[in-house]
N, C-alpha and C positions, 0 to 999 in steps of 0.2 A: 621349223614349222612354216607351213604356207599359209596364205590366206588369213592377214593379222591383218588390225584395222589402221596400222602402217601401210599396208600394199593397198589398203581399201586409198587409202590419202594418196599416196602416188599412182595410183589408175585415175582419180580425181582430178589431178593436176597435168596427167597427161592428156587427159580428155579435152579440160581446159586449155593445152598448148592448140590440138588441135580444133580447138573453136577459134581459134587466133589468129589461125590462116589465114592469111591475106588472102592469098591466092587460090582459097578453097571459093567456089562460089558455084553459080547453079546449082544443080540436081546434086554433086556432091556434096553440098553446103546443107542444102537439105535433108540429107540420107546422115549426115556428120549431126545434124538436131537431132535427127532421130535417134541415134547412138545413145546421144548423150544425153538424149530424155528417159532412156532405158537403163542407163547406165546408173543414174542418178537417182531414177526407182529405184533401183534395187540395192543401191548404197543407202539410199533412207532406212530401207526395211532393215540392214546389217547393224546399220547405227542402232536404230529402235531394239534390235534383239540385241546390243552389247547393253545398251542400257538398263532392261529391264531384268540380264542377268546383273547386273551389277546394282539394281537396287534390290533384288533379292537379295546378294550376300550382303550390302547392308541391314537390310533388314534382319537377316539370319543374323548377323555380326551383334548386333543390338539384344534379340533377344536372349543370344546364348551366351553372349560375352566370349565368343572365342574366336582363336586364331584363325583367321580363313586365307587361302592361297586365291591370287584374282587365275580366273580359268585361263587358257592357254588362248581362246579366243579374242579375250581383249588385250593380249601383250601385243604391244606395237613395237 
């Protein structure tokens, strides 16, 4: 499966290599913030939606007392 919030972590930390750049600077530098202020949105939002599916299955886990599989979305 593609798009596990594993690949969400390693897009994060390559982002972050690339803030690292020494030798990134002017107008590149700036356009590299921009990236990764876009990037970073919308890793929020991933995050927010694995977690609100996963307090659902807890919650559903509570009230029904049953076995539940964690969805394909949040295996890393």
């Amino acid at each position: 499966m593609r798009n596990t919030l594993g690949d969400l972590n390693n897009h994060l930390f390559a982002q972050l290599e690339r803030l690292s750049d020494e030798e990134l600077t002017g107008e590149k530098l700036v356009d590299e913030i921009s990236r990764a202020k876009a990037v970073t949105s919308v890793a929020s939002q991933i995050i927010a939606n694995g977690s609100l599916v996963l307090d659902a299955i807890k919650i559903a886990d509570d009230k029904l007392n049953a076995n539940t599989t964690i969805p394909k979305m949040l295996e890393g």
